[in-house]
MARKOL-133760 format. One record per residue (C-alpha): residue number from 1; residue in three letters; z, y, x. Coordinates in steps of 0.5 Angstrom, whole numbers, plus 500, padded with zeros to 3 digits. Layout:
REM residues N
{pos: NUM | code: ALA | zz: Z | yy: Y | xx: X}
...
END
This chain:
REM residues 345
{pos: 1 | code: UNK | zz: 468 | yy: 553 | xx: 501}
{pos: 2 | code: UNK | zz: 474 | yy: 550 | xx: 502}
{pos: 3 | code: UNK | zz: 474 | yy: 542 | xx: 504}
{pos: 4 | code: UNK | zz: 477 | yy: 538 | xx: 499}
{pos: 5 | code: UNK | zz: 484 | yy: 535 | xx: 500}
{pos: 6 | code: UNK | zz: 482 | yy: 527 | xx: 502}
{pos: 7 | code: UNK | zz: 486 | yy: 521 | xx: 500}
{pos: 8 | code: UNK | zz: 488 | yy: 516 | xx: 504}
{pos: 9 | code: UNK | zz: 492 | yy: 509 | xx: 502}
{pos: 10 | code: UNK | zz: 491 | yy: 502 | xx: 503}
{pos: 11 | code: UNK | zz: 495 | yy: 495 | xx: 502}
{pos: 12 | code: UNK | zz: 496 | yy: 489 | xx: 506}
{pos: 13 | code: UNK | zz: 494 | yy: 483 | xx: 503}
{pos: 14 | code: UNK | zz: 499 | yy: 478 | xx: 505}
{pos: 15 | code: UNK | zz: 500 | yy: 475 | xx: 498}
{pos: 16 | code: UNK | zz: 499 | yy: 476 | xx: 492}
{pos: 17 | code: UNK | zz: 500 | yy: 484 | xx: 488}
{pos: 18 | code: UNK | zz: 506 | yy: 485 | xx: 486}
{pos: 19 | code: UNK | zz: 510 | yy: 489 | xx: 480}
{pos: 20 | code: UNK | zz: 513 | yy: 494 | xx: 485}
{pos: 21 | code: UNK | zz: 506 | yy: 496 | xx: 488}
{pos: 22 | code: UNK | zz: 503 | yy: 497 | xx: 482}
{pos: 23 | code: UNK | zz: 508 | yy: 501 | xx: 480}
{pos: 24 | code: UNK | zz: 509 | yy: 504 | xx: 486}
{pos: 25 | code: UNK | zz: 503 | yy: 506 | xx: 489}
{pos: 26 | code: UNK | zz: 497 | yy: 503 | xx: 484}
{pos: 27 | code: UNK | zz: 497 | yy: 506 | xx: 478}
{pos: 28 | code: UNK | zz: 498 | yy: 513 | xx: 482}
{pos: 29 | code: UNK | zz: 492 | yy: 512 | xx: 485}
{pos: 30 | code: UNK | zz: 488 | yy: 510 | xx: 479}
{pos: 31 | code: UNK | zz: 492 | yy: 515 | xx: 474}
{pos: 32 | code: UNK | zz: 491 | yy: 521 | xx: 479}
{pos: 33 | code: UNK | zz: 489 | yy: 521 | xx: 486}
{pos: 34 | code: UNK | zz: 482 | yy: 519 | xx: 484}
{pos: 35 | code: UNK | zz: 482 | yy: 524 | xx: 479}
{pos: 36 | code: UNK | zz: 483 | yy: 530 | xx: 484}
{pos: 37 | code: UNK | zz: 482 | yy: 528 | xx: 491}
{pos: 38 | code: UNK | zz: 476 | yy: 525 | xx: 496}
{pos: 39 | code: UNK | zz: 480 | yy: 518 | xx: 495}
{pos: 40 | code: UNK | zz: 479 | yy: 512 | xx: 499}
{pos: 41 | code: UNK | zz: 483 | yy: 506 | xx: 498}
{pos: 42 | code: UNK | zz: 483 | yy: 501 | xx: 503}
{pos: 43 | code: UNK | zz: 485 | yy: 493 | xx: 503}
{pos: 44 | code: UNK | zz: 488 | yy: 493 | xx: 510}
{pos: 45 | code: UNK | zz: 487 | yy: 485 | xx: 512}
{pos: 46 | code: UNK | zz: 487 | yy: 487 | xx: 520}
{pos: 47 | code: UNK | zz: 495 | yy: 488 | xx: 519}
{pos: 48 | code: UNK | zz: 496 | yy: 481 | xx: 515}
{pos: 49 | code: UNK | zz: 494 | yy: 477 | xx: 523}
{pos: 50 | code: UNK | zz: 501 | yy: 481 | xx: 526}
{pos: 51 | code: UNK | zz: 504 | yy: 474 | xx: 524}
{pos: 52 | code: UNK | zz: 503 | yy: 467 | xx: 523}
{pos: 53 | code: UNK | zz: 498 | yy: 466 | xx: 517}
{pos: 54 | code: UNK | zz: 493 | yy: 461 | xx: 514}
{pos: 55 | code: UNK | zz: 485 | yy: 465 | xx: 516}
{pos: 56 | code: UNK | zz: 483 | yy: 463 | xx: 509}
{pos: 57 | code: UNK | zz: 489 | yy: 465 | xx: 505}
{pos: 58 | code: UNK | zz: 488 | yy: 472 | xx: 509}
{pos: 59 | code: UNK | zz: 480 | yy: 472 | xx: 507}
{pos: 60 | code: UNK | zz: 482 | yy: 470 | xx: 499}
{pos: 61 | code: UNK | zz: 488 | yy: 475 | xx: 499}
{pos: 62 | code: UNK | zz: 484 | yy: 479 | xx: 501}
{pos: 63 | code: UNK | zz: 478 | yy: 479 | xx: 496}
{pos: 64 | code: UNK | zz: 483 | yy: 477 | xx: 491}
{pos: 65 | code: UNK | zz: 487 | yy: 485 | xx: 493}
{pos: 66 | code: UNK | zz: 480 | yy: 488 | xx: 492}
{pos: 67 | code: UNK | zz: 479 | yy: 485 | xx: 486}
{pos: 68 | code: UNK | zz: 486 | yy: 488 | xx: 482}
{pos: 69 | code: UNK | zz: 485 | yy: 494 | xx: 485}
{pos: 70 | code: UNK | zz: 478 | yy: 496 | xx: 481}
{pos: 71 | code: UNK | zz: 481 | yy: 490 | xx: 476}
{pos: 72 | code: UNK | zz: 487 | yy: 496 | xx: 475}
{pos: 73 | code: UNK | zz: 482 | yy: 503 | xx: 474}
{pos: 74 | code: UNK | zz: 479 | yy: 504 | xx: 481}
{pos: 75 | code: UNK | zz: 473 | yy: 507 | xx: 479}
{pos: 76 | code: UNK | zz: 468 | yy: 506 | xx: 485}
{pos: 77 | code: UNK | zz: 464 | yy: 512 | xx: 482}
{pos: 78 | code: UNK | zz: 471 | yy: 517 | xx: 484}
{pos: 79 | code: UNK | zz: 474 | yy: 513 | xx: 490}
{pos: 80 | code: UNK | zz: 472 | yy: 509 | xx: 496}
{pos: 81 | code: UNK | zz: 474 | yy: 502 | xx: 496}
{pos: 82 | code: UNK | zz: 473 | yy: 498 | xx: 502}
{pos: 83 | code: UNK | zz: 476 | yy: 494 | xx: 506}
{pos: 84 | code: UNK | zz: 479 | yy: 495 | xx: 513}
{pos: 85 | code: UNK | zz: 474 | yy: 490 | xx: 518}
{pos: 86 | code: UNK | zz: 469 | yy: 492 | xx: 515}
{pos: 87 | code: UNK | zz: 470 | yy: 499 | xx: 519}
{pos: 88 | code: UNK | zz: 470 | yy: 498 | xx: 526}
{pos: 89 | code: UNK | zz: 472 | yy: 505 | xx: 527}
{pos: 90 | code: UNK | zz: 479 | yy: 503 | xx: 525}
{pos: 91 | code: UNK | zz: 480 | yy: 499 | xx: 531}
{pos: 92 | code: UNK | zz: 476 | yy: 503 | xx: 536}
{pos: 93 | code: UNK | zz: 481 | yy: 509 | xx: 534}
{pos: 94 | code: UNK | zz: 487 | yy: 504 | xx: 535}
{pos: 95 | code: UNK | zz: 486 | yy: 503 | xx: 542}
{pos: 96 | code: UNK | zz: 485 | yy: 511 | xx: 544}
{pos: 97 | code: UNK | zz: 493 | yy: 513 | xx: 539}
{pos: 98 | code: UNK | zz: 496 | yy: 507 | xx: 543}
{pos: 99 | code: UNK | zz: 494 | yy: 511 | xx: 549}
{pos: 100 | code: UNK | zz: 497 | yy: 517 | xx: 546}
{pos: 101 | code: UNK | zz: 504 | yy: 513 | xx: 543}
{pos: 102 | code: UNK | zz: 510 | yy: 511 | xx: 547}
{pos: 103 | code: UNK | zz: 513 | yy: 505 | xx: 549}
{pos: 104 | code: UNK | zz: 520 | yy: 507 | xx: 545}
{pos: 105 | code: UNK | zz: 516 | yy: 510 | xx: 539}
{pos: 106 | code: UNK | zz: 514 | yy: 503 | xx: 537}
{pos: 107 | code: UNK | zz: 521 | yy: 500 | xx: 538}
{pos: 108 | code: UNK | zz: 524 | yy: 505 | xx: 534}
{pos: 109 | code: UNK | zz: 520 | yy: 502 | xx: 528}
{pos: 110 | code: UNK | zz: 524 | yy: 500 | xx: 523}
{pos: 111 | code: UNK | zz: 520 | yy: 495 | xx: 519}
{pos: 112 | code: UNK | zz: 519 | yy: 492 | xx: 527}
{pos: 113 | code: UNK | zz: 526 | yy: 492 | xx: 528}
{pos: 114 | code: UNK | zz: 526 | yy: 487 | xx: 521}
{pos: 115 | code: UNK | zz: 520 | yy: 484 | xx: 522}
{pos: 116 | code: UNK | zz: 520 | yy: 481 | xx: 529}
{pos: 117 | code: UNK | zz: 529 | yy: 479 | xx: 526}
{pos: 118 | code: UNK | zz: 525 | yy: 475 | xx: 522}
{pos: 119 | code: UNK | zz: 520 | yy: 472 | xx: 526}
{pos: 120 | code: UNK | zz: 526 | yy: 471 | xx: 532}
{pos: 121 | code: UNK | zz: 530 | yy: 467 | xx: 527}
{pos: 122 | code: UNK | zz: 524 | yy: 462 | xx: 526}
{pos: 123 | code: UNK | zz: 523 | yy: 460 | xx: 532}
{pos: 124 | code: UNK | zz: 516 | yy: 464 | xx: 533}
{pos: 125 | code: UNK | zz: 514 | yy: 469 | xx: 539}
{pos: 126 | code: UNK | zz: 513 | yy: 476 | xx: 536}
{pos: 127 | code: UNK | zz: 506 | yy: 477 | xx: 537}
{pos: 128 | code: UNK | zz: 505 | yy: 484 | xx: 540}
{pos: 129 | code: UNK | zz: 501 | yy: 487 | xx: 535}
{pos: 130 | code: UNK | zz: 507 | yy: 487 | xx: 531}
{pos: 131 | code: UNK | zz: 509 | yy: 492 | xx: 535}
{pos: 132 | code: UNK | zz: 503 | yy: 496 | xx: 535}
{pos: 133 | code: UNK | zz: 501 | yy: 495 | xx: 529}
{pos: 134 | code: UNK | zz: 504 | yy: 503 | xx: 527}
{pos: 135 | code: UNK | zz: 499 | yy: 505 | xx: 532}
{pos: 136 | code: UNK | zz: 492 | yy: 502 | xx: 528}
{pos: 137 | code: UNK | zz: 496 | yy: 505 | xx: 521}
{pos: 138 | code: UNK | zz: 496 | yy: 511 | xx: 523}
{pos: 139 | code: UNK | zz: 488 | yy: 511 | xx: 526}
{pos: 140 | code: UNK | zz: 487 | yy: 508 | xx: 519}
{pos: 141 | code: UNK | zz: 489 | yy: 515 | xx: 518}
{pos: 142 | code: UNK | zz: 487 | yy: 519 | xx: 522}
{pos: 143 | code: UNK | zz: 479 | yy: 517 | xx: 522}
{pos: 144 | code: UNK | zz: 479 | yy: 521 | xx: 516}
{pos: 145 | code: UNK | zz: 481 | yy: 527 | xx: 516}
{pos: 146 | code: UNK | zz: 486 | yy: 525 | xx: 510}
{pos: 147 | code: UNK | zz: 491 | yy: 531 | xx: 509}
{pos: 148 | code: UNK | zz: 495 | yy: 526 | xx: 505}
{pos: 149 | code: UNK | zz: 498 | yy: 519 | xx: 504}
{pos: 150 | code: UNK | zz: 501 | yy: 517 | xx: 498}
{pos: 151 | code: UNK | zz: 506 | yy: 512 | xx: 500}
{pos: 152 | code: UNK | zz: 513 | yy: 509 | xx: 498}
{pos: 153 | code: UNK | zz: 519 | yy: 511 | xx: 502}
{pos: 154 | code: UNK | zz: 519 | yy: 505 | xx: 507}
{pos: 155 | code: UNK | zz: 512 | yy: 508 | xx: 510}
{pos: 156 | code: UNK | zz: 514 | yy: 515 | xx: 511}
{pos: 157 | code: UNK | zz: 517 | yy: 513 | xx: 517}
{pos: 158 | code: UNK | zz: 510 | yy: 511 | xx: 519}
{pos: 159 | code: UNK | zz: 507 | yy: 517 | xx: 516}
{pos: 160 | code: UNK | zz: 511 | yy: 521 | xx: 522}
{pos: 161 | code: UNK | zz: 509 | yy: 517 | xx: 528}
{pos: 162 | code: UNK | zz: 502 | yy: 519 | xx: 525}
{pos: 163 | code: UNK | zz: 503 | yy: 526 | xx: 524}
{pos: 164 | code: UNK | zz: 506 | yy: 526 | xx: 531}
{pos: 165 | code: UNK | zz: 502 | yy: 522 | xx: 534}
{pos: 166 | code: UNK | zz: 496 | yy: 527 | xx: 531}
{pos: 167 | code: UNK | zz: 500 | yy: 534 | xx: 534}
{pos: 168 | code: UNK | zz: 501 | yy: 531 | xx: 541}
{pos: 169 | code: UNK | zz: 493 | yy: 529 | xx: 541}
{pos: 170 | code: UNK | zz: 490 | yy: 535 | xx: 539}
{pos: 171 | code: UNK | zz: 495 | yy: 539 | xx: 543}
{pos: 172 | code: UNK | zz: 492 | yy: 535 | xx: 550}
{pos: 173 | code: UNK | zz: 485 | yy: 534 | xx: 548}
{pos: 174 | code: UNK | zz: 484 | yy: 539 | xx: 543}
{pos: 175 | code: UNK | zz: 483 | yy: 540 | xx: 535}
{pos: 176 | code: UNK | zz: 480 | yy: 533 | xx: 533}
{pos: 177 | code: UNK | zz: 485 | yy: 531 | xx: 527}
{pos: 178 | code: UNK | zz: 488 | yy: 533 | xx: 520}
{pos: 179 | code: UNK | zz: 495 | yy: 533 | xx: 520}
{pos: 180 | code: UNK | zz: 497 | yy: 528 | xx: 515}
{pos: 181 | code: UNK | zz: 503 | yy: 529 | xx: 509}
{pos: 182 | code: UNK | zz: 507 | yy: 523 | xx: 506}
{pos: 183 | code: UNK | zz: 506 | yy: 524 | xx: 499}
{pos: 184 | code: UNK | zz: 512 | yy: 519 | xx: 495}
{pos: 185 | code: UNK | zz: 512 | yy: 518 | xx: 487}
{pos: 186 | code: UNK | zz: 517 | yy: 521 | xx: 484}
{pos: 187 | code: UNK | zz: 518 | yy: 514 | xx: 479}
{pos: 188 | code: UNK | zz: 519 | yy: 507 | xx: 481}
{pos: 189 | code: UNK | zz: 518 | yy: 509 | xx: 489}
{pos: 190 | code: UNK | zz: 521 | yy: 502 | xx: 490}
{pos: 191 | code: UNK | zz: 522 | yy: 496 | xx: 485}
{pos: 192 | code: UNK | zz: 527 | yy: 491 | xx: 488}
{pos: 193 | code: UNK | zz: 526 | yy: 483 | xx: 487}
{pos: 194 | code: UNK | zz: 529 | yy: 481 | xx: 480}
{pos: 195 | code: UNK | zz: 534 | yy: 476 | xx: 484}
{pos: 196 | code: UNK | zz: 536 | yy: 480 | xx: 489}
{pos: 197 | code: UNK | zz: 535 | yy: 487 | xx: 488}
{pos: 198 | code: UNK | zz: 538 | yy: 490 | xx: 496}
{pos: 199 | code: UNK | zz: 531 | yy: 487 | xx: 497}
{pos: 200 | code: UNK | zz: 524 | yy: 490 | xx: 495}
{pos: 201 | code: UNK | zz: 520 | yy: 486 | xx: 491}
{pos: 202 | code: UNK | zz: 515 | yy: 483 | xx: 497}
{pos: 203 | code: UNK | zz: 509 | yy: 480 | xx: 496}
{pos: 204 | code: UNK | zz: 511 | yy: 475 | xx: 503}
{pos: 205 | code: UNK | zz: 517 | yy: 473 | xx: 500}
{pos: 206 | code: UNK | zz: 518 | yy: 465 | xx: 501}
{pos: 207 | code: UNK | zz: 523 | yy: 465 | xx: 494}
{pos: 208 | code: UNK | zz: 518 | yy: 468 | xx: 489}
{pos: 209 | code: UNK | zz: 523 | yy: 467 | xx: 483}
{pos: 210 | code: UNK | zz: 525 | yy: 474 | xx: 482}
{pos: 211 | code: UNK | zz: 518 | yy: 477 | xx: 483}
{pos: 212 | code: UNK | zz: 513 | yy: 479 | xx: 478}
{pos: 213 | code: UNK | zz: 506 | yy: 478 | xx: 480}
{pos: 214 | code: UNK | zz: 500 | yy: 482 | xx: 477}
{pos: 215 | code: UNK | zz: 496 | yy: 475 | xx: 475}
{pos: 216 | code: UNK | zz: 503 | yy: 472 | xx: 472}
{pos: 217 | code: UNK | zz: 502 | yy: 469 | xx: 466}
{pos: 218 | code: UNK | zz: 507 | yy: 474 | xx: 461}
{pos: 219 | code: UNK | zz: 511 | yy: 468 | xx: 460}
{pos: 220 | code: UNK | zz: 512 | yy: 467 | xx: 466}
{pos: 221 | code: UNK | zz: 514 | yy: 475 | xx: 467}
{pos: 222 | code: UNK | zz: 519 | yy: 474 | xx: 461}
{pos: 223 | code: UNK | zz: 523 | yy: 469 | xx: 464}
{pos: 224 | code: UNK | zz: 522 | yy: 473 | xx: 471}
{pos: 225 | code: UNK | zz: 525 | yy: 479 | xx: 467}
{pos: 226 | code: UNK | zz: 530 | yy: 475 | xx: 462}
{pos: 227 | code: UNK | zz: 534 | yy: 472 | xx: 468}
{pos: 228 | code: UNK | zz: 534 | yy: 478 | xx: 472}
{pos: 229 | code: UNK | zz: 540 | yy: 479 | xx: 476}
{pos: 230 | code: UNK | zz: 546 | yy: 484 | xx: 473}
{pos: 231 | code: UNK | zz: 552 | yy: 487 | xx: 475}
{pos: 232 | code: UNK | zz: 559 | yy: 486 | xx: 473}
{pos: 233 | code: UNK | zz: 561 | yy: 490 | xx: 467}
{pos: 234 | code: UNK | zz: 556 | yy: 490 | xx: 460}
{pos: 235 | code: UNK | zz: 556 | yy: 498 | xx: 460}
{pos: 236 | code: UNK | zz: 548 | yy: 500 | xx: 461}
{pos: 237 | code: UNK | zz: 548 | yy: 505 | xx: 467}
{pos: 238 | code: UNK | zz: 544 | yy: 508 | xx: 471}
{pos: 239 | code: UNK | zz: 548 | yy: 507 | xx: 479}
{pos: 240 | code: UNK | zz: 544 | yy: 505 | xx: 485}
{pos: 241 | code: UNK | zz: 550 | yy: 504 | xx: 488}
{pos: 242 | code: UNK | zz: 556 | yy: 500 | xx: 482}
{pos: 243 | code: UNK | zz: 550 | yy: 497 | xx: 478}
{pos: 244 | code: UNK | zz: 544 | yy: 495 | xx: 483}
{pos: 245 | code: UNK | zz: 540 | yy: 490 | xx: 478}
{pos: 246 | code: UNK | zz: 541 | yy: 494 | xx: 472}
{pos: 247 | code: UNK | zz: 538 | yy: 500 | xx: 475}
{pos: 248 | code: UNK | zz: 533 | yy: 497 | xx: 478}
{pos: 249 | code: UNK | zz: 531 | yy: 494 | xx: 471}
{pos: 250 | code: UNK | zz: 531 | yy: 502 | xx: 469}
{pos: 251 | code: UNK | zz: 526 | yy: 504 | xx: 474}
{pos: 252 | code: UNK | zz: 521 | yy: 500 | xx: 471}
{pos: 253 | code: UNK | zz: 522 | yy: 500 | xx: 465}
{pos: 254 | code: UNK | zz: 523 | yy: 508 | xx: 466}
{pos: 255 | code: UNK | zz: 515 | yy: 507 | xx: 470}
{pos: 256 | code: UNK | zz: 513 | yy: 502 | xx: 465}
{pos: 257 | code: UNK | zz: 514 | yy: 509 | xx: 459}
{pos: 258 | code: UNK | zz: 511 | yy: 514 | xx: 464}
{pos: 259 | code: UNK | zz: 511 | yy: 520 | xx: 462}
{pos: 260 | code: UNK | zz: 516 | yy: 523 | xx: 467}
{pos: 261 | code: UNK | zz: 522 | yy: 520 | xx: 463}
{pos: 262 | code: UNK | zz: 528 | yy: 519 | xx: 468}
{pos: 263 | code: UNK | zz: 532 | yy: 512 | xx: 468}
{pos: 264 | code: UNK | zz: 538 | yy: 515 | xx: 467}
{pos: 265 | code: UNK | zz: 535 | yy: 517 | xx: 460}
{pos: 266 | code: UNK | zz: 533 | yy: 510 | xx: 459}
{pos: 267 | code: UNK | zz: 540 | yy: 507 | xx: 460}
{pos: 268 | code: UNK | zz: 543 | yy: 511 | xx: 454}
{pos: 269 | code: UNK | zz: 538 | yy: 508 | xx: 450}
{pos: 270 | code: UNK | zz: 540 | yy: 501 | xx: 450}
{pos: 271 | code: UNK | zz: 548 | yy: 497 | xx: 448}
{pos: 272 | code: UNK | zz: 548 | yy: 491 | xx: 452}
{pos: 273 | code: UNK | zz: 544 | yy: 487 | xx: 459}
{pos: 274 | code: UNK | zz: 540 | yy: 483 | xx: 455}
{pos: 275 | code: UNK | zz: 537 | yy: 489 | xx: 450}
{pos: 276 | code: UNK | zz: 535 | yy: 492 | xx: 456}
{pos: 277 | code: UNK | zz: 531 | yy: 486 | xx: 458}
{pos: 278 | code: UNK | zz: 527 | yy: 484 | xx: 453}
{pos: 279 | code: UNK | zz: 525 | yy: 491 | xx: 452}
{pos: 280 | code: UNK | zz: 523 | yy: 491 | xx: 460}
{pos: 281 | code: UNK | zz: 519 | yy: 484 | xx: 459}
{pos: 282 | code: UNK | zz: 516 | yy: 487 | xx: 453}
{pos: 283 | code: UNK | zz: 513 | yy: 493 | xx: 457}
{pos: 284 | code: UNK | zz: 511 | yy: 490 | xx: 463}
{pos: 285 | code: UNK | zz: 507 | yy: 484 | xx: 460}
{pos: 286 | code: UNK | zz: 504 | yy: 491 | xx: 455}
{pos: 287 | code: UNK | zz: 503 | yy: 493 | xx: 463}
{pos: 288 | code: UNK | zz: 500 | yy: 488 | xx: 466}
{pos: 289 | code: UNK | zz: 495 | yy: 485 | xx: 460}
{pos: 290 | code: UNK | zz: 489 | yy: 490 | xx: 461}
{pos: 291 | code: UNK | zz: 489 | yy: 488 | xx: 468}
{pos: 292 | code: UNK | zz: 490 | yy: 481 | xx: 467}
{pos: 293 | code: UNK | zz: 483 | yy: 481 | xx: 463}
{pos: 294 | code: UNK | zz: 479 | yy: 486 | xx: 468}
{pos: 295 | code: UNK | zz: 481 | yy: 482 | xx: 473}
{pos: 296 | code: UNK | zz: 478 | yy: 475 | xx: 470}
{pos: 297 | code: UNK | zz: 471 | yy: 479 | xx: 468}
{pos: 298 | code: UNK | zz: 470 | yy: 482 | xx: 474}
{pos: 299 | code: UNK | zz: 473 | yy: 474 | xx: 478}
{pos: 300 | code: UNK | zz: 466 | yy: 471 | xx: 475}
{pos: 301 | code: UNK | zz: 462 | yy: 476 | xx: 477}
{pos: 302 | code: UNK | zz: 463 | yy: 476 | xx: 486}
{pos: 303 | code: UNK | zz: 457 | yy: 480 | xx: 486}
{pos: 304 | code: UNK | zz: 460 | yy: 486 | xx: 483}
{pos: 305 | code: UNK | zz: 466 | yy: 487 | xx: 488}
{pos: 306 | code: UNK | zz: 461 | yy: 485 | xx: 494}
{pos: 307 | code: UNK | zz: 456 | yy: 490 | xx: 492}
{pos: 308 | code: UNK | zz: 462 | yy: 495 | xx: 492}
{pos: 309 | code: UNK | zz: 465 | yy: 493 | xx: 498}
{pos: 310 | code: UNK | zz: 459 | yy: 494 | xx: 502}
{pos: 311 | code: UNK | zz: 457 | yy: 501 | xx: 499}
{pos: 312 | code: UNK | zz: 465 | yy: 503 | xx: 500}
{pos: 313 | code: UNK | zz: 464 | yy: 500 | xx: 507}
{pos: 314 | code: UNK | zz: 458 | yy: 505 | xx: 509}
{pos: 315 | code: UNK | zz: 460 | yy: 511 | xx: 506}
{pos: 316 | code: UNK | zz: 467 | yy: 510 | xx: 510}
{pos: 317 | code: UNK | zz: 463 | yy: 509 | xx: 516}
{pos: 318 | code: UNK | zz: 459 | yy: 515 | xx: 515}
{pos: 319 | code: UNK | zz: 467 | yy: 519 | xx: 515}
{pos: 320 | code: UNK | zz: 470 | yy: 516 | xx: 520}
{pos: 321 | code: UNK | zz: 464 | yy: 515 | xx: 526}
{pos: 322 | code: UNK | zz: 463 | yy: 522 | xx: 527}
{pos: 323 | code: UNK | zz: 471 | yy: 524 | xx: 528}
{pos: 324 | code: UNK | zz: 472 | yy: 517 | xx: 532}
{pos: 325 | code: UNK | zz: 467 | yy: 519 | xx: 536}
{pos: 326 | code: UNK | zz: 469 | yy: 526 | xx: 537}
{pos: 327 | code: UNK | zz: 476 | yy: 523 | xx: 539}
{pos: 328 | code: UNK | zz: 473 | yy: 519 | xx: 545}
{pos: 329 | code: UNK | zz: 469 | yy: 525 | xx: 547}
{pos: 330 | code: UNK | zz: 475 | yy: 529 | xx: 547}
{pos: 331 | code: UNK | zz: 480 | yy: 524 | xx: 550}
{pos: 332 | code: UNK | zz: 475 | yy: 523 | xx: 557}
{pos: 333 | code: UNK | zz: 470 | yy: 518 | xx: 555}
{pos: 334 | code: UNK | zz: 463 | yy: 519 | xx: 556}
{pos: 335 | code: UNK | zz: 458 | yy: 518 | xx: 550}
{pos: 336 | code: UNK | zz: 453 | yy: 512 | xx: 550}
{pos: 337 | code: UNK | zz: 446 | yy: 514 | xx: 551}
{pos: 338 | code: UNK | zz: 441 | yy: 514 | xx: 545}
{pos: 339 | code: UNK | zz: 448 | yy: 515 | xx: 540}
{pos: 340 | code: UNK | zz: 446 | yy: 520 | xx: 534}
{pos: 341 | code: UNK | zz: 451 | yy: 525 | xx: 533}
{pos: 342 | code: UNK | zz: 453 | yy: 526 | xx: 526}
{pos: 343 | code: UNK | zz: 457 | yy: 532 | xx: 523}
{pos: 344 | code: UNK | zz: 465 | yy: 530 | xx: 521}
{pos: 345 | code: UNK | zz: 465 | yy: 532 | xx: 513}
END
């Protein structure tokens, strides 16, 4: 009997959940991975100490990330949900990937490129693990045999090195890991900041005036929405390139709709910049209420998401030990006496 095909996604808790995760990899993976997959969904809390950070900031965005994730659908009874350290494998394999990458692969990264910029121009030395960080995604890859990664199109690069790094291991050691394939969403695979939308809407940015947060209040998310920048003109087009901010707005508003309506098909429908916002912040705050509300019942009862977190950590052990160790055999190391071998699923 054929293996079912294996999910893989995580997201990194480096402040607070966006509109455009949402939109461009949470709802996916609440409407439809889950339903058809093994899925595992994974709070990645070991790639927000690649830079400066405030250790109990890391420790509460990271529940705070686990929470909306089952807040916005994630049924624990379909998926996994765990969160990255509580799975030593993932950093066990790590180590092993390093070994197989190059020095010119990881420089090549672009989000490294753009990170270790930034990181420069405060001032602060760029911590080696921003450099290598590729590396453990892809072992949070690889350690289940995933077959697929659903990502936006500023992690397919990442996705590559992965397969890459897959292929040249199994080809030197033998066959130990699934080749993975990025699998991007057709709507909204990238919302923009409101403020400035050359700019993905991040969860780390410093000025937040522009950024729709799950947990916003929906005044706050209309008047985000109502003072998004536009563009010159009045005529309501869908141009990524003439009219950044309006199509942008059409994206979400398109995603927001759903249904596979295009936002070119959108823009038809509206005569004016401020009809088309007010209709956007209406659908955004329709959105986000149900998540909202889930959110505060399952924050008043902590024991809820320990005790998923917990059971979605032990079966994610129980898949990935067995291949991890396979990998540690493959590539020379000796086995630990008294070890149980397990077979990988």
């Amino acid at each position: 009997m054929a293996r079912t095909t294996r999910i893989f996604s995580g997201i990194k808790p480096t402040g607070h959940l966006t509109l455009g995760n949402y939109l461009g990899a949470v709802r996916r993976w609440v409407d439809e991975d889950q339903h058809r997959a093994d899925a595992l969904f994974c709070v990645v809390d070991l790639h927000a100490l690649t830079v400066a950070h405030d250790p109990a900031r890391v420790r509460r965005l990271s529940r705070q990330a686990a929470s909306l994730l089952l807040a916005a659908g994630l049924d624990p009874e379909r998926c996994t949900v765990f969160v990255q350290s509580h799975v030593d494998e993932h950093t066990r394999l790590a180590y092993l990937l390093e070994c197989t990458a190059t020095d010119s692969e990881m420089r090549r990264m672009i989000q490294y490129k753009e990170k270790a910029a930034r990181e420069r121009g405060g001032g602060d030395g760029v911590r080696l693990s921003l450099l290598t960080y590729p590396v453990l995604m892809a072992a949070d890859i690889l350690a289940y045999g995933t077959d697929e990664v659903p990502v936006g199109d500023d992690q397919t690069q990442h996705v590559e090195l992965t397969r890459d790094l897959a292929r040249r291991f199994n080809e030197r050691y033998g066959q130990v890991f699934t080749v993975p394939r990025a699998t991007p969403p057709a709507v909204a695979a990238r919302v923009m900041d409101l403020q400035d939308p050359a700019s993905k809407m991040g969860k780390s940015h410093a000025e937040t005036s522009g950024i729709v947060y799950l947990l916003d209040e929906p005044d706050v998310v209309r008047r985000k929405i109502m003072r998004a920048v536009t563009d010159s003109g009045s005529v309501v087009a869908y141009d990524r390139e003439a009219q950044p901010g309006v199509s942008n707005l059409l994206d979400v508003l398109a995603a927001c709709w759903g249904g596979g309506v295009r936002p070119d098909e959108v823009a038809g429908r509206f005569g004016s910049y401020g009809a088309l916002k007010k209709e956007t912040a209406d659908a955004v705050v329709e959105l986000l209420r149900p998540v909202r509300e889930r959110h505060a019942e399952i924050s008043a009862d902590p024991e809820y998401v320990d005790g998923v977190l917990a059971a979605g950590a032990e079966r994610a052990r129980q898949l990935a030990r067995p291949r991890v160790d396979s990998a540690y055999r493959a590539i020379g190391l000796m086995p630990a006496l008294g070890t149980s071998r397990v077979r990988a699923v």
